[in-house]
N, C-alpha and C positions, 0 to 999 in steps of 0.2 A: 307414712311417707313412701314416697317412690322406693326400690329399690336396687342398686345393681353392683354388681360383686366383683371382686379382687378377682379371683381365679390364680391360677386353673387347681382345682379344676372351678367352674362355674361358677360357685355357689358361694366362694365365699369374697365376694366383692360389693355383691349386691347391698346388702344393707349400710357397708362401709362409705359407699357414696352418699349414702340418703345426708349425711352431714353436712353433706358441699351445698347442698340446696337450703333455702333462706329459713325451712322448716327446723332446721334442726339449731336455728340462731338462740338457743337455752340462754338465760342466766346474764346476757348480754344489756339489757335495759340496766340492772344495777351500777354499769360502769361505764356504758357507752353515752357520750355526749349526745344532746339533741340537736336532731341533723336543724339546721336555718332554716328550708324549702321542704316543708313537708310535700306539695305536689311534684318536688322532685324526687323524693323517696319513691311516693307512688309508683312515679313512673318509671324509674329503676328496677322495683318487685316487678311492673309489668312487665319491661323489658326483657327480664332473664326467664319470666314464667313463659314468653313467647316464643322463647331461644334465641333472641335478638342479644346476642350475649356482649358483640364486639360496641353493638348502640349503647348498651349499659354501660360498658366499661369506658365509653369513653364521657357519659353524661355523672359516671363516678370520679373519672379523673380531673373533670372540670369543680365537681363537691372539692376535694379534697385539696385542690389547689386552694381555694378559700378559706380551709378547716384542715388541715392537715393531721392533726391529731382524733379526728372524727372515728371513733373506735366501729361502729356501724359500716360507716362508709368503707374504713382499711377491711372489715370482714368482708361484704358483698365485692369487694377488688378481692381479692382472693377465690370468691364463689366465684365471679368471673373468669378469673385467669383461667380455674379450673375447668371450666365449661369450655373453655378454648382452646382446652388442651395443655397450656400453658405450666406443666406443673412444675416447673425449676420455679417461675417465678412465682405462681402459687403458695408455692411449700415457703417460701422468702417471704411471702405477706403473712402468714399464718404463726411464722417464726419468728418475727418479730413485732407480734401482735402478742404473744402470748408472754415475751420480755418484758412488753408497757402493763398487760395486764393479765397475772400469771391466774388471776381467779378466774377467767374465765376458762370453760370446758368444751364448746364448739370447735374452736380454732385446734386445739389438740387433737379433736375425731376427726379434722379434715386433714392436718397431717399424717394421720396414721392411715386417712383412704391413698394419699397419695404414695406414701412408703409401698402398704400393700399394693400398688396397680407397679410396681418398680419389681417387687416379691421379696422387697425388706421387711419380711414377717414379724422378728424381734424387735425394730423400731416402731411398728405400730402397732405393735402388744404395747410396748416401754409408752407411746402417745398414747394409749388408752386408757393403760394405767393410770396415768395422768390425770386426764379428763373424768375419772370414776372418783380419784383423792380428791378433785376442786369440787366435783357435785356426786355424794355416792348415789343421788337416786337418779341421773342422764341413765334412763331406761335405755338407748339408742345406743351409748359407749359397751355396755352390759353384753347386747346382741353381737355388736362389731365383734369383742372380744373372743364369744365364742366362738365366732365364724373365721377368725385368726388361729384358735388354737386347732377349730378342727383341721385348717390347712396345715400348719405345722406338725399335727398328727399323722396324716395325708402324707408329706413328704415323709414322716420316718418311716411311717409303715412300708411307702414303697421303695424307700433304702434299702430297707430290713430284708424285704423282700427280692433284691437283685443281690444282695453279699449272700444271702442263702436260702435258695430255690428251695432247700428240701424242707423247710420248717413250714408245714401244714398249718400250721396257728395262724401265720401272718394274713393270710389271702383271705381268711373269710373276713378278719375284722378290718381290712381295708374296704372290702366288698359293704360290709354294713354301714360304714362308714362313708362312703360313698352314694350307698342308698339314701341312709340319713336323712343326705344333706344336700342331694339331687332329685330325690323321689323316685330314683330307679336303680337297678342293681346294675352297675357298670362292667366294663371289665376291671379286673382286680388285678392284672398283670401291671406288671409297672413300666407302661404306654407314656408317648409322647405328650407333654403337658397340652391343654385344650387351649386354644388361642384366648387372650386375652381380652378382654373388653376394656373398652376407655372409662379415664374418669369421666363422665360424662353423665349428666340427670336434668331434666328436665327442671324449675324451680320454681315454687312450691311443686311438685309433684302429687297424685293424688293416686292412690295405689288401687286397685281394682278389688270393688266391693265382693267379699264372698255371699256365695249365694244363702238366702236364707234358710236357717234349719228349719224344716219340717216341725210341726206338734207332731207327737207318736198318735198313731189312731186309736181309735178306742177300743176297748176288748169286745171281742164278740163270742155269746155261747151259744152254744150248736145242741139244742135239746133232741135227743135219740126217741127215734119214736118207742110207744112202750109196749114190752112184750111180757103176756101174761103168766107171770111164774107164782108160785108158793109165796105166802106172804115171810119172811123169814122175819124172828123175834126182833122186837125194837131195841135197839143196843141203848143201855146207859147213857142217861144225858151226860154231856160234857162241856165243859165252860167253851165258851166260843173266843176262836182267834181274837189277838187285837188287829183291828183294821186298822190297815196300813196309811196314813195319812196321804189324802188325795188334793191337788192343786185344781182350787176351783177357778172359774174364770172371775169372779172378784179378788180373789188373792191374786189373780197374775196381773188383772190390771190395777191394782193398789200399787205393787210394785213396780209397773211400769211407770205410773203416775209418780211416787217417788225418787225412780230415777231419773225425768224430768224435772221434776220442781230444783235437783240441783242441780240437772245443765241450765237451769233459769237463774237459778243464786248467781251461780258461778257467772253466766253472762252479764249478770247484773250488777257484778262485785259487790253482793250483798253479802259482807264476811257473818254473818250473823246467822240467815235462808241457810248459807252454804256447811258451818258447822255444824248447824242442825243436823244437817242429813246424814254425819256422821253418828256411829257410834259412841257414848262417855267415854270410851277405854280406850277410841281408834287413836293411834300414835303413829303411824305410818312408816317413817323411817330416822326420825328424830329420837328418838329413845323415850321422849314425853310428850304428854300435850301441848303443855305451854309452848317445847320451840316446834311441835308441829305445826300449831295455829300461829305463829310467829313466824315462821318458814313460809304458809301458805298467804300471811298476808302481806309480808314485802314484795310475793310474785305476783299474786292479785291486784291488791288495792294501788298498786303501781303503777297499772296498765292505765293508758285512756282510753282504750276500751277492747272489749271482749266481746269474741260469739263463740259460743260451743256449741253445735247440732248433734242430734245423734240420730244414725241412722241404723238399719237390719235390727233389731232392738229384738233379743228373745230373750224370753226368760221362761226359767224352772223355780218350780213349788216344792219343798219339799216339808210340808209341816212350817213350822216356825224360820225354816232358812230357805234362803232363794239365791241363783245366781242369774244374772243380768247380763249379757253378752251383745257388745255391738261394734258398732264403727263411732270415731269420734274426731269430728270435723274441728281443729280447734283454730282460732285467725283473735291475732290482738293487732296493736300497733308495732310489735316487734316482728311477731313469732307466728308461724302458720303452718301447721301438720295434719296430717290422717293417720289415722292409726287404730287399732283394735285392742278392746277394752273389756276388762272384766270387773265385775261387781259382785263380790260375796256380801248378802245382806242379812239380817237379822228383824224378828219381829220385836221391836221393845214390848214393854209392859202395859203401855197407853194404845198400843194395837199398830203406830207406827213402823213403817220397817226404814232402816237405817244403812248405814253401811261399816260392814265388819274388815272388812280386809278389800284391798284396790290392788291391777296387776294390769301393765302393758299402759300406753298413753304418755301424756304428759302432764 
């Protein structure tokens, strides 16, 4: 997802927006009514993906006159507002969105961007919190949070640091802290806050691909030419190293080939292709199998339809385990994100590699 951030300082807004855009609409199909004009939804998503924010909002106020209780349509009036700026009434569509239906977890991360852009840092900790109790796995709310506490850390450090100059502790770990989570060492003195950025994101947003890792090159040895000495005694044989297991290029495309087959399950809501691909033991965040595969098939088998792409696609060999690292394009009839994704995988005992542990995406 897009990114762009609370501030000041910078950094920590960005991610808290990525909510307001339609990508981060989670968990919303299980409660939200089907809209009557699907080529009006269409053309809605389009509308706000072009920044035609005020067009949207007024071809959602026409939906909603007809559906008023239209849970989809009340969230995209709230993306809207947001996008307009509009956050009083925003934060009023999101708030009483989340009264009619408390289960859902979107609406509460877009409160908490709007709090944050105001620099009500404790209310949109308290919305996050939220949004993490109705879904503990919204990867998105998880981020948010951090990027709230390190601001809140941020203000004490440079409290701490104006009530008393002489304590040498404070300025470095505002300084790392800053680095962090800017990606430069700032000044550390406790400077006028950085101008603010709007709520403001483009919708669906699509975050800017990192460039791809490199393979390591291959060793090279450097034979000395030989110079004529004493032949000295042959030392004792000795049991030789164990070679250290080397990723060949069928082991990396096996696993590459397995981590397609289930963005092809999963596009296909083949619950069956897509279990596979996991591990017996993988339980995810459910505590057991059964309500993992029970979790993944209410979000699944739900959709009417799914695409999952992946793109930068690397992977490492390591022996028997492998990680898989890429971009992942996800679009159903709800929900539409980008985002970077990791795969710890496992060789089973049929020679299959599987997946052990999943981190980032949705």
């Amino acid at each position: 997802m897009q990114a762009h951030r609370i501030a000041p300082p910078a950094f920590a807004l960005n991610r808290l927006v990525a909510a307001v855009c339609l990508g981060s609409f989670m968990a919303l199909s299980a409660v939200a009514q089907t809209t009557q004009n699907s080529g009006e939804t269409v053309e809605i998503q389009r509308l706000i993906k072009d920044g035609q924010h005020a067009q949207a909002l007024k071809l959602i106020d026409e939906s909603l006159a007809k559906n008023p209780k239209d849970a989809q349509m009340r969230f995209r009036r709230g993306v809207a507002l947001s996008m307009l700026d509009r956050k009083a009434e925003a934060l009023s569509v999101f708030q009483k969105l989340v009264e009619d239906h408390p289960e859902m977890p979107a609406p509460y991360n877009n409160m908490a961007v709007i709090y944050g852009a105001q620099g009500e840092y404790d209310k949109a900790r308290g919305a996050l919190e939220r949004a993490i109790r109705t879904n503990p796995a919204y990867a998105t709310a998880y981020q948010n949070l951090g990027d709230v506490y390190a601001q809140l850390a941020s203000q004490a450090y440079s409290k701490a640091l104006q009530l008393d100059k002489s304590d040498t502790s404070v300025t470095p770990k505002l300084a790392l802290l800053r680095e962090l989570t800017t990606g430069t060492a700032g000044n550390a003195s406790p400077a006028a806050p950085a101008k603010r950025d709007p709520v403001v994101a483009a919708a669906p947003a699509v975050s800017p691909s990192p460039a791809p890792v490199p393979a390591p090159a291959p060793a090279v040895t450097t034979t000395k030419p030989t110079v004529p000495t004493a032949t000295p005694p042959t030392p004792p044989a000795s049991a030789p190293a164990a070679a250290k297991p080397v990723a060949t290029a069928n082991s990396v495309a096996d696993v590459e080939s397995a981590v397609k087959s289930w963005a092809a399950a999963w596009s296909k809501r083949d619950m069956q292709g897509y279990f596979a691909a996991y591990a017996p033991d993988y339980v995810g965040k459910s505590g057991s199998r059964k309500a993992w595969e029970q979790n993944r098939r209410d979000r699944i088998a739900s959709r009417q339809s799914i695409k999952v792409d992946i793109s930068n696609l690397h992977v490492t060999v390591n022996g028997d385990k492998a990680t898989a690292q890429f971009r992942q394009r996800y679009e159903s009839d709800a929900l539409s994100n980008t985002s970077s994704k990791t795969l710890q995988l496992v060789k089973s005992s049929n020679g299959r590699w599987v997946i052990q542990q999943e981190s980032g995406g949705g």
